[in-house]
N, C-alpha and C positions, 0 to 999 in steps of 0.2 A: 498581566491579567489573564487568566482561565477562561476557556470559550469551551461551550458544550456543542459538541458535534454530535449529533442523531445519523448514523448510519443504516442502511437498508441495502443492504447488496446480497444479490443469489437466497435472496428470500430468508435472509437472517438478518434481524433488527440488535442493534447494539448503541448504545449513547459513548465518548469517550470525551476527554477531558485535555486541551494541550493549550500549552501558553502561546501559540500561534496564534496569530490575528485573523479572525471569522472569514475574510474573502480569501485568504491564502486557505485555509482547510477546505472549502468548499471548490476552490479550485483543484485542490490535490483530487477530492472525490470525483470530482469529476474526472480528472485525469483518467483515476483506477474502474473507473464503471465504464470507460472507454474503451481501457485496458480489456475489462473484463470481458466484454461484447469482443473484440479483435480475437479475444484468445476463444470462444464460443465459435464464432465462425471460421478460425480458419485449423480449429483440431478439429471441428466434431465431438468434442467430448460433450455427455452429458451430465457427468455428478457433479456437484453444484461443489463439494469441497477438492475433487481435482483439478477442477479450471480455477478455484483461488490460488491453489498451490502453483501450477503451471503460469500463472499472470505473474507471481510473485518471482518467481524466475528466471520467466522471460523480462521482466524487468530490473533485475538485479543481474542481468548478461548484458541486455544496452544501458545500464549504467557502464560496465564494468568496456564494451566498446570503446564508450564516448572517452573514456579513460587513455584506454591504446591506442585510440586516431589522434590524441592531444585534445582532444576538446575538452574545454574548461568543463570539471564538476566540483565542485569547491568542496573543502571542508565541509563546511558550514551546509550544505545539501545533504552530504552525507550524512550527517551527523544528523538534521531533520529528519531524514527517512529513515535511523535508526530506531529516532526516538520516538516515529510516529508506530513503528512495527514492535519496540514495546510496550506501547499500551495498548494495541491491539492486541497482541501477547496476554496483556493483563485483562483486556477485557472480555476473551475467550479463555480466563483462567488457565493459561499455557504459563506452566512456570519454565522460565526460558531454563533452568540448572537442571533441568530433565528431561529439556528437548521436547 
């Protein structure tokens, strides 16, 4: 079943659409607004689309840690935050075959 998620982050509103189940989406958001606030305070940056970028990378490097300490990341995680960053993709009309 389809769950509408209403986004609001760095002062850009977006709705997106994932078969995840409503308290795991809103956990994720929550994650990345935490994310987002960590990556604010400890760059200093202020444009609101380089601390998205910069969050996104810092968090696809301690993915990519947890990986080479041994720490479980399942499939199945990855393959979520794949799927969750192409419909963000899609909902910021990023066609991913053009970068």
């Amino acid at each position: 079943m389809a769950n509408v998620l209403s986004l609001d982050i760095l002062g850009t509103s977006f709705t997106i659409t994932a078969d995840e189940d409503e308290s795991y989406l809103q956990e994720v958001l929550s994650q990345y607004r935490e994310a987002v606030e960590n990556t604010q305070s400890i760059s200093g940056i202020t444009d609101k689309l380089n601390i998205a970028i910069l969050t996104g990378f810092l968090l696809c490097d301690e993915i990519n840690k947890m990986r080479l300490r041994g720490e479980s990341v399942s499939l199945e995680l990855e393959e979520r935050t794949q799927n969750l960053i192409a419909k963000l993709d899609q909902a910021f009309g990023k066609n991913p075959a053009n970068g």
